[in-house]
N, C-alpha and C positions, 0 to 999 in steps of 0.2 A: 504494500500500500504506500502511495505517496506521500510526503508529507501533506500538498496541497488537499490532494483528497481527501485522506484524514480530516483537515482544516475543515472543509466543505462538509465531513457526515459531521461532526463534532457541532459545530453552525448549528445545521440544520435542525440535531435532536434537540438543543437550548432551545432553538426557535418555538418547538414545535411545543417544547415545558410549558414555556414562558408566556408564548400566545394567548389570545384569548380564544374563548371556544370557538367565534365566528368566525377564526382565520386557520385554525389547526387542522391538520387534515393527517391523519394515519401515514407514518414513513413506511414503503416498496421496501424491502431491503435487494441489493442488490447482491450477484453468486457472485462468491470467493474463488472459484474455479469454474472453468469452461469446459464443455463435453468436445472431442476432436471433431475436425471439420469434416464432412460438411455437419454444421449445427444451425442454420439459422431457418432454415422453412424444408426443411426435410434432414433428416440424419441418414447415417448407412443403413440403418436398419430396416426404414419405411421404404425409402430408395429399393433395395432388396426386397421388399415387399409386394412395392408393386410393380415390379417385374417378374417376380413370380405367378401371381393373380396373374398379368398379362397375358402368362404363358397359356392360361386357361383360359380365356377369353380369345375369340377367333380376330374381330374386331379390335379390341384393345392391341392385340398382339401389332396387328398390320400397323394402327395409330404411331404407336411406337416408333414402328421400322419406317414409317414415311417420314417421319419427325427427325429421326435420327439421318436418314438419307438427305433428306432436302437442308439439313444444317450440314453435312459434310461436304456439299455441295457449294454450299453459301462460302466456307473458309476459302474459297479461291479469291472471294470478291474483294477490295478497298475498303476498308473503313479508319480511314485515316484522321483521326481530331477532326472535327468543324460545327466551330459551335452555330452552324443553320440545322445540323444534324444530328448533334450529341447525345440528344435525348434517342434518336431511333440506334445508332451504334450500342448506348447502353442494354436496351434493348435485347438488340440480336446477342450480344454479348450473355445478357441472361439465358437466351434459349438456346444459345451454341453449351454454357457451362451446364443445362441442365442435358440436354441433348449429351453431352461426354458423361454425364452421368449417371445415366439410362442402357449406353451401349461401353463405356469406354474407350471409344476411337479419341485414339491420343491425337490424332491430327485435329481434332473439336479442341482439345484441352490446349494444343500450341497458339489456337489465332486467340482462343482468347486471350492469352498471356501475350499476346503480341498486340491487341488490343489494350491492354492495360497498362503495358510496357511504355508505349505510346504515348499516352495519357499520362503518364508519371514523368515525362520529359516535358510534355504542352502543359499541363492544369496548373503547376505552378505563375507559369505568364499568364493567365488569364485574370483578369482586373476585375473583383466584385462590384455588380452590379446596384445602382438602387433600390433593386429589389431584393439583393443578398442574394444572388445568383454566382454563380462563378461559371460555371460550362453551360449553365442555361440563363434565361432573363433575368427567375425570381428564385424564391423559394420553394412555392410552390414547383416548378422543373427542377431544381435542384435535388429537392429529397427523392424521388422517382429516380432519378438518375443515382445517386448516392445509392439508394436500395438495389438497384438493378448491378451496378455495379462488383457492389457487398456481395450480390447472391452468386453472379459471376467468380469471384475470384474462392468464395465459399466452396466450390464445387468441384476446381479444381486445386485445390489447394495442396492436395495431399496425392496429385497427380504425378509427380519427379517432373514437369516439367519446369518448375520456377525453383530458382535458388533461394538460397537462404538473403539472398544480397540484395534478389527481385523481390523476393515479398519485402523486404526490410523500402525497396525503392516505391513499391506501388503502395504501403500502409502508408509513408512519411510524406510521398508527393501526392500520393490521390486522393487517400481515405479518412485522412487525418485532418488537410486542409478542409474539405468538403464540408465535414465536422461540424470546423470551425467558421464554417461562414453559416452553415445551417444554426449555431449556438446565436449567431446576434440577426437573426428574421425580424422585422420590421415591428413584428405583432409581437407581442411579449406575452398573454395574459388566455384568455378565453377562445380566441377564434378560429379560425378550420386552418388559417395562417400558419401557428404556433402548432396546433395537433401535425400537421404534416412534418413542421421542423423539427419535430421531438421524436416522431416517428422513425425519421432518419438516420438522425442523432444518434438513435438506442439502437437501432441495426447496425449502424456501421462501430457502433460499443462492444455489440455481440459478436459482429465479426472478430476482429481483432483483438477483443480481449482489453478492453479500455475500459476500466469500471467507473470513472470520473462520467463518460459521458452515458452510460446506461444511469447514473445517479440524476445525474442533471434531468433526463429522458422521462424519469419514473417518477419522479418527486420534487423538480423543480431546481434552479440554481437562486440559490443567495449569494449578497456580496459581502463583502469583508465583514461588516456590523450585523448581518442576522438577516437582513432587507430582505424580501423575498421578492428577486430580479426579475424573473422569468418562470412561466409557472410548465409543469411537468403533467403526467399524466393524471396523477393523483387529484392536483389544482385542479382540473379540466373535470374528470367523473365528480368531483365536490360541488362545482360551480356551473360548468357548461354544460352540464347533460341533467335537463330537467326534473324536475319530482313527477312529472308523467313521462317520460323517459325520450323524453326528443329534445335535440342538440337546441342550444340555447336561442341560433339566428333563426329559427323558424320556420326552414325553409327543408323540406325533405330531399330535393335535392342535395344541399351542403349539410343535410343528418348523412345521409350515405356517405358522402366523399369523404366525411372527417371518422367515419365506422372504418371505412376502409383503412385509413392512417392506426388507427388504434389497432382493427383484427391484425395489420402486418407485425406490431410492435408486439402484440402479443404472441402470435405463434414463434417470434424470433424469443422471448425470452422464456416460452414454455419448454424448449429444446434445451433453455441453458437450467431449468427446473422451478421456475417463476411462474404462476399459475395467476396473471393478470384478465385470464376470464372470469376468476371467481373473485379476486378480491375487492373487499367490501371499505367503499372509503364513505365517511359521516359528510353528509350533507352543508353546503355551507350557505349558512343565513341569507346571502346575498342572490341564491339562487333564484328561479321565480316560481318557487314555490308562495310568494308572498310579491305582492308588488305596493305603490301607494294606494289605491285601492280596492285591491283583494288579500285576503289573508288565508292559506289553505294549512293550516296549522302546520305542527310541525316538522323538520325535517328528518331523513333517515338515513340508513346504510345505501347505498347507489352502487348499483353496480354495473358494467357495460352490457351484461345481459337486457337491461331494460331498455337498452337504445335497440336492440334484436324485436324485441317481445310490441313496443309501442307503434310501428305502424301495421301492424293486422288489423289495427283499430281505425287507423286513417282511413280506409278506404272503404269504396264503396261497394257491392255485393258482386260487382263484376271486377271486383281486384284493380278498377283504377282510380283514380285520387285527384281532386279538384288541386289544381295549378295556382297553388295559392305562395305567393312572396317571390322570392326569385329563385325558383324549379320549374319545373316544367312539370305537362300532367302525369303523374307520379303512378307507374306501376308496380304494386306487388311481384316479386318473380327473385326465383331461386338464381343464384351466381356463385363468386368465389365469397363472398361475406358468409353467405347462410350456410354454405359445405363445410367452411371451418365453423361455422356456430354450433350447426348440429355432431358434427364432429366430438366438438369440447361438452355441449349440454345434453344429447342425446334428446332436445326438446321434441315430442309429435307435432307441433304446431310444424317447425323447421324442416321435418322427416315428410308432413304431407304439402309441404310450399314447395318442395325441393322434384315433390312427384306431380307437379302441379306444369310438366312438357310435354312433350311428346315423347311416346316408351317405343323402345327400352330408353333410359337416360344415356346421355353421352355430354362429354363435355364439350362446353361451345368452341372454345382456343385447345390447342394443343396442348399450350402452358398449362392449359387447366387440370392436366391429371397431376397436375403437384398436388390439388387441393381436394381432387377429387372423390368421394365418398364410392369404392367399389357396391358397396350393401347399405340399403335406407328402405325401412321401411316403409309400410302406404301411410301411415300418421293421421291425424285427426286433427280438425280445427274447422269451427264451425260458429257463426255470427249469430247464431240464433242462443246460442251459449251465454248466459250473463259471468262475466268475471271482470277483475281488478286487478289492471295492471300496473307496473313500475310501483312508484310510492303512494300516488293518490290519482290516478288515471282508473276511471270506470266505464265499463257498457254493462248497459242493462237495455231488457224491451228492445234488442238490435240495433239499441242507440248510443253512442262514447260520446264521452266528456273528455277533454283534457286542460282540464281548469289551470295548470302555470302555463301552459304555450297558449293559450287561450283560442281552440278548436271545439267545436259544436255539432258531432255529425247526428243527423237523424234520419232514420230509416224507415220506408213504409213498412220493410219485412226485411225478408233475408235474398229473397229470388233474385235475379239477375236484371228483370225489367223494373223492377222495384224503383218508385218514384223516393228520391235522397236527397239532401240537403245539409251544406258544411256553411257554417258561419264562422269565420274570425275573428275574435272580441278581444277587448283589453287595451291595455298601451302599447304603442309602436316598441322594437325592442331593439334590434341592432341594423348595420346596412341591409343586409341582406331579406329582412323580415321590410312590408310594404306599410308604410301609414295607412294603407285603406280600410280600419278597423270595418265591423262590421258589412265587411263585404260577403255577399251571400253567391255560392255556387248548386245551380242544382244539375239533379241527374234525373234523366226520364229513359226509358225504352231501352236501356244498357247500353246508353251512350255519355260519353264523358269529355266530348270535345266542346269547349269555348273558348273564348277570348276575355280574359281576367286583363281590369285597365293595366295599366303602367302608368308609373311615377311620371311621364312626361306629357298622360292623358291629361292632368290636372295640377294644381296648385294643393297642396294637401297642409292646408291651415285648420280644419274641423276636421275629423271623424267623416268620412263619407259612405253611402252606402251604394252599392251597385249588385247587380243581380246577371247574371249567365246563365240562361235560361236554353236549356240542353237536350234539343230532340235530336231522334233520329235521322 
C-alpha cells in the first residue's frame, strides 16, 4: 500500500466518523489482491466454459468460429492512432482480445499488442480536451475507450506475446494517463458524467492492479482536509439513484446509459470478489425522496438492483414508455444490462424480459456471448400483479406511482390495446429532466408514438400542461 493511498482510506474512514448522517455513506472496501488475468469481465474459467457449452450447441459453435475467422482476418488491416477513429480501433481491439480468447490464435493476440504498442508511443502527445478527453473529445468517449482498451490488453495478457517492459510501457503511457484524465471529468458529483468517469477509473484499477483508483471509483476521492472532491459509486447509489429506483435526471434514456456504467464496474470488481450488485448503501437526505414540497418519509438501504426492478413499472402494457424528458420512447427489452442482472439476481421478472425475443434466444452482437446467459428460464412478470418496488415506488389496480421522480402511470387494464396514461409532476430537477411538469402522455390501440414538446417549443416560466394524444 502507498503511503498516499493509505492517506486517502485513513481521510476517508475520519470522514465518514465524523460526518453527519446526511452526508455519510457506507465505505466499498477495496481487494488487497487481484485474481490472474484475464479478470475483468470474464476469467479463464467462464472463458472455458463457454466454449465448452459451445461445443454442444451447433449454432453457438459456428458463432464462434465466424467470430474468431473474420477477426483473424481483420489483423491484416491498419489501425494506426487517429483520434477521428480511436474510439472504433479500441473497439476492434476489444473483439480481436476476446476473439484470441475464444480460439487462441496468437496472430489475434500480436495486433492487438501492436495496437497498444502504438498507442503507448501517441497517447502521451495527445492534449486533454475540454471535455477531459484525451484520445477522444470528452469523457464520456474517453471511459469507453479506456474500458475497451483494459479489456483488450486483459485478454491477452498472459499471452507470451508482450514483455514485461510492454506491459510496464502500455500501463504507464496508456492506462495510467487515461486514469488520470478520467479522475478530473468536468462533472464531479451526481450525473451520468461522473458515473461513466468512475466506471472507467475502476476498470482500468482492476486491470492493472491500482487500488488508489478502484478507491476513488467505489467511494469517492477527498482532498487533503476530508472534503469530499468527487463523489464515487457509493455517492451516486446514496444520492442519484432515486427512492423509487430511477436515476436522479429523469430521463430513462440517461437511467440506462449511467446502469450501463455501473453493470460494467460491477462485473469488473465481482471477478476481483466485490459483490457491488448486492451492496446496500443508506440513503442520502438530499435524495428526492423529499423535495420543497413533497415529503415521502424516510430514506433507506438503495441498492442498484432497484434501478433493474423500477422500469417494468414505466411502461405501458405493450412494453413501450411515453418519451418523457430527454429519451426517446423508451422500450422494455432484454440486452447486455438484464443478462448480467439476471445472471447476479436470478430475478423471474429479468428471466421472462430476457424471453421476451424471438426463440431460440441468440445474442444480438457477437461480443454479446461475453454476457450471454446459455440457460434462463420462461420467468414470470405480470402488470396485473400489485407490488412495491425500490424504496417507496408502488402499482396497485395496474396503476405505478413513483412519487421522488415524480411519474403517474394509469392503466385501463393490463391488455395491450388498453387505453394509458403517464403524467409528470413535481419540480423541474436537473438538465436532462424537461420543465414541462405536468405534461400528460397517453396510449390508445397499443400505440405509443407522439411528439412530446421540447424546451425550444416554448418559454417555460409556469408549469405547462400539454397532452399527446396517441392512436393508431
Amino acid at each position: 500500500m502507498t503511503a498516499q493511498y493509505a492517506l486517502i482510506v485513513v481521510l476517508g474512514l475520519l470522514y465518514s466518523i465524523c460526518a453527519t448522517s446526511a452526508h455519510a455513506v457506507e465505505r466499498i472496501p477495496v481487494p488487497e489482491r487481484f485474481p490472474p488475468h484475464p479478470r475483468l469481465f470474464m476469467d479463464q474459467g467462464e472463458i472455458d466454459q463457454l466454449k465448452a457449452w459451445a461445443e454442444t450447441e451447433t449454432w453457438a459453435k459456428k458463432r464462434i468460429a465466424d467470430f474468431v475467422s473474420y477477426n483473424i482476418k481483420d489483423t491484416e488491416k491498419d489501425y494506426t492512432p487517429d483520434r477521428s477513429n480511436n474510439s472504433n480501433i479500441a473497439r476492434k481491439a476489444q473483439y480481436l482480445g476476446f476473439a484470441y480468447a475464444l480460439s487462441g490464435e496468437k496472430k489475434l493476440a500480436q495486433k492487438v499488442a501492436e495496437i497498444l504498442l502504438d498507442y503507448a508511443d501517441v497517447y502521451p502527445t495527445y492534449v486533454i480536451t475540454g471535455g477531459k478527453g484525451r484520445a477522444t473529445t470528452s469523457t464520456l468517449g474517453e471511459s469507453p475507450w479506456a474500458i475497451n482498451m483494459a479489456t483488450a490488453y486483459d485478454f491477452i495478457y498472459n499471452s507470451g506475446v508482450l514483455s514485461d517492459e510492454d506491459k510496464a510501457k502500455i500501463e504507464n503511457n496508456v492506462l495510467r494517463p487515461c486514469a488520470e484524465a478520467l479522475r478530473i471529468c468536468n462533472h464531479k458529483t451526481k450525473g451520468n458524467w461522473r458515473s461513466h468517469a468512475f466506471a472507467g477509473l475502476g476498470i482500468v484499477g482492476f486491470c492493472i492492479g491500482e487500488r488508489e483508483y478502484i478507491e476513488e471509483a467505489f467511494n469517492g476521492y477527498r482532498d487533503g482536509s476530508g472534503k469530499l472532491a468527487r463523489y464515487g459509486f457509493a455517492q451516486q447509489i446514496a444520492e442519484s439513484v432515486l427512492a423509487d429506483g430511477i436515476f436522479f435526471e429523469r430521463s430513462l434514456g440517461y437511467h440506462f446509459y449511467t446502469l450501463d456504467a455501473y453493470v460494467q464496474l460491477a462485473e469488473a470488481a465481482r471477478h476481483a470478489g466485490v459483490d457491488l450488485w448486492r451492496v446496500e448503501i443508506t440513503g442520502n437526505e438530499e435524495d428526492a425522496g423529499s423535495d420543497a414540497d413533497r415529503q415521502w418519509g424516510q430514506t433507506g438501504k438503495k441498492t442498484m438492483k432497484m434501478m433493474f426492478d423500477a422500469p417494468f413499472y414505466y411502461v405501458f402494457p405493450d412494453f413501450s414508455g411515453a418519451a418523457v424528458a430527454d429519451s426517446r420512447t423508451y422500450h422494455l427489452k432484454s440486452g447486455k444490462s438484464y443478462e448480467l442482472a439476471y445472471r447476479a439476481y436470478k430475478d423471474e421478472k429479468y428471466a421472462w424480459l430476457l424471453n421476451q425475443v424471438e426463440q431460440p434466444r441468440r445474442p444480438r452482437w457477437d461480443i454479446g456471448m461475453m454476457w450471454f446467459n446459455s440457460e434462463v428460464p420462461q420467468g414470470s412478470f405480470n402488470l396485473k400483479d400489485d407490488a412495491q418496488f425500490a424504496l417507496n415506488g408502488v402499482h396497485k389496480n395496474a396503476c405505478s406511482l413513483f412519487p421522488s421522480t415524480g411519474y403517474a402511470i394509469l392503466r385501463e387494464n393490463t391488455t395491450t390495446d388498453a387505453a394509458c396514461a403517464l403524467m409528470s409532476y413535481g419540480k423541474y430537477g436537473t438538465g436532462h429532466d424537461h420543465p414541462d411538469k405536468l405534461h400528460i402522455s397517453l396510449s390508445a390501440i397499443g400505440s405509443t408514438v407522439s411528439r412530446k414538446l421540447r424546451p425550444s417549443d416554448m418559454e417555460y416560466t409556469t408549469s405547462q400542461l400539454s397532452c399527446d394524444i396517441r392512436p393508431r
